[in-house]
N, C-alpha and C positions, 0 to 999 in steps of 0.2 A: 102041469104048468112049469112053465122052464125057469131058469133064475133071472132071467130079465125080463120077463114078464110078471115074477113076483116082486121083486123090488121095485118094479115101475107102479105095481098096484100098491105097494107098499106108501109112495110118495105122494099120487095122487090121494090115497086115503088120508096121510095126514095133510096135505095140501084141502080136501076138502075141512076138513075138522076145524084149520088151522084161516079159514076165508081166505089160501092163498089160490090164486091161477097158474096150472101150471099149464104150458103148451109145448113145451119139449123137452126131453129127457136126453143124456148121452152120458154114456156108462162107459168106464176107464179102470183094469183092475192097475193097482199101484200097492207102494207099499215103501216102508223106510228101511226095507234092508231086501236085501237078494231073496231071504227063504219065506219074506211076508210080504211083496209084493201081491200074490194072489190068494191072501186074505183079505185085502181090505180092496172094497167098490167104490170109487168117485162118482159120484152122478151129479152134473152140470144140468141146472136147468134155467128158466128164466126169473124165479126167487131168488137163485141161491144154488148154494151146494148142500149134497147131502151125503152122507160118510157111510157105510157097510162094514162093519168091521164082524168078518164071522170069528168065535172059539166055540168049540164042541158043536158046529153044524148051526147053531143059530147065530143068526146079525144082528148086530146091537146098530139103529140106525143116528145119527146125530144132524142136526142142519145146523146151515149158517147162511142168515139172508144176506141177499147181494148186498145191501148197503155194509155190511161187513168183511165182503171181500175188498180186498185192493188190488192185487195183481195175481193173476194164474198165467204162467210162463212155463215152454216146454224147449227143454235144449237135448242136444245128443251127448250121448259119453260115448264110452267104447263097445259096449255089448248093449245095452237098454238106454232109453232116455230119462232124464232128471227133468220132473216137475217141480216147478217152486211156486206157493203158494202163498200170499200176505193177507193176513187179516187183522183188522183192529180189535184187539180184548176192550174188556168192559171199561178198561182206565184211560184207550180210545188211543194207545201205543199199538204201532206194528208189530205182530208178531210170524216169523216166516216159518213153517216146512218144507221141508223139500222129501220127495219121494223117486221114487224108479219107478219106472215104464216100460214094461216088457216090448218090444217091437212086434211080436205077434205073440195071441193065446188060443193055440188049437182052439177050436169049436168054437168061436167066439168074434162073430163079425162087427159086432157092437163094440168091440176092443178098438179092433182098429180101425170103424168109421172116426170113433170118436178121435183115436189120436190122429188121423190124417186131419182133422175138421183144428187140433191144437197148432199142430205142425204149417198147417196153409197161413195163420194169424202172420207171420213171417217177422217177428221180433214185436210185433203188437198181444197187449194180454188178452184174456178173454174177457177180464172183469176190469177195468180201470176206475179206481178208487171208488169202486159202486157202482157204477156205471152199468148201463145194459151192454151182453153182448156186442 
């Protein structure tokens, strides 16, 4: 089993545990500095987002329901693109990340379906303040 196929089985298993639906997945490696970009997996689906962050070979998985996103935004730098990410914490304040996005990751067409699918939004987010897709 390849690693997007285990993460995707990963989501739907908590997605079923958790009585979420999910019907589509799109997986993005990203990262907040140059050498950890492809440690950590974005996966965008229609809950929410879910996190992948691997050390020593296993992913520690994390979600955050839609109604918790506010804004996912993708801009170009000069070598990769900057994702910025808004979500409201528990006190219901914006809190933003932003990460890097490789423009291509050999072996990996799931990378850049999903960033071409960020980049066509064309200055619209993916999530607006909750919002579906």
């Amino acid at each position: 089993m390849g690693l997007k196929e285990r993460l995707e089985k990963e989501i739907y298993d908590f997605a079923r545990e958790n009585e979420l639906v999910v019907n589509n997945i799109d997986l993005l490696y990203a990262g907040p500095t140059m050498r950890t970009r492809h440690t950590l997996v974005l996966a965008f689906t229609d809950v929410g987002m879910f996190t992948f962050q691997f050390k020593m070979g296993e992913a520690e998985m994390h979600y955050l329901a839609k109604e918790k996103l506010h804004k996912v935004e993708i801009g170009k730098k000069n070598l990769v693109y900057q994702l910025k990410i808004q979500a409201l914490t528990e006190e219901q304040s914006l809190e933003a990340g932003t990460y890097l996005v490789s423009k291509h990751v050999f072996g990996r067409k799931w990378h850049r379906a999903t960033l071409n699918k960020l980049l066509g939004l064309e200055g619209k987010s993916l999530f607006e303040g909750g919002n579906n897709k």
